[in-house]
C-alpha positions in Angstrom: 0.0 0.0 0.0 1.4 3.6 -1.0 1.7 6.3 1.4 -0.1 9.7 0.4 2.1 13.0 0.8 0.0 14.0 4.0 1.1 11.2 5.8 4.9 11.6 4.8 4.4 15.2 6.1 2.6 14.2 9.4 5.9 12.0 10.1 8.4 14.3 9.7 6.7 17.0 11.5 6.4 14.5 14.4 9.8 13.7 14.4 11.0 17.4 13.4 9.0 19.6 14.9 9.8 22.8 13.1 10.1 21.2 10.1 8.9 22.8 7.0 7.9 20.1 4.7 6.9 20.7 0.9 6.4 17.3 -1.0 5.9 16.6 -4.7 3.9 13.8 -6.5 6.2 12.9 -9.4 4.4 10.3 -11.3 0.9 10.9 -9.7 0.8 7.4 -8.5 1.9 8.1 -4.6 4.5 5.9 -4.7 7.7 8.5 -6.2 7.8 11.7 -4.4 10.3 14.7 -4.1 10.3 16.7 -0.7 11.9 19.3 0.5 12.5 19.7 4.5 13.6 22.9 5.9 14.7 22.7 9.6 16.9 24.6 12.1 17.2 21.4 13.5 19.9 20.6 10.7 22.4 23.4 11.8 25.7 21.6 12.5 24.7 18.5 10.3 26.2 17.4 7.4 23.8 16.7 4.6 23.9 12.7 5.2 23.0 13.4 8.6 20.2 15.9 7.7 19.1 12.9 5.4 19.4 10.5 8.1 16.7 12.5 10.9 13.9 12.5 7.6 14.9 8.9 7.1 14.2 7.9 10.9 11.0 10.2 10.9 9.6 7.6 8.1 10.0 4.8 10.5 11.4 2.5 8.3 8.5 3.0 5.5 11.5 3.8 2.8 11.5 1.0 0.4 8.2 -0.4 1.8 4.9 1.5 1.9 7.2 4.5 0.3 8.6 3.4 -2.5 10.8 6.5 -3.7 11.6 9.7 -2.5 14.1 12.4 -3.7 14.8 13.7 -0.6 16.8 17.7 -0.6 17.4 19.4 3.0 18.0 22.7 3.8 18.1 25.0 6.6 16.1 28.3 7.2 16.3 31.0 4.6 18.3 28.8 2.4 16.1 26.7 0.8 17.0 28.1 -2.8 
């Protein structure tokens, strides 16, 4: 069963509580999604680290319920 991009966002925002979470349906089929997480939670992370806080916030859904997701992190006011 495919997650829908609500649930992705509820996660992370659960796990990352000032997240800002933007996430894209590529293929319309809620299994291949881009997102974009903007945290201050990141400062002093290195991007694999960054990657690694969204990737626990999924609970081990990566590769199951989710199938793909193109994952970009950022802090505050650098988004761009």
């Amino acid at each position: 069963m495919a997650m829908d991009a609500v649930e992705i966002e509820q996660l992370i925002k659960a796990s990352i509580a000032d997240a800002q979470v933007t996430i894209e349906d590529l293929r319309g089929d809620g299994d291949h999604y881009a997102a974009l997480v903007v945290s201050a939670e990141f400062v002093g992370k290195s991007r694999v680290q960054q990657h690694q806080m969204v990737y626990r916030a999924l609970q081990g859904r990566m590769g199951g319920q989710l199938h793909a997701l193109a994952l970009q992190t950022a802090l505050p006011g650098a988004e761009n």
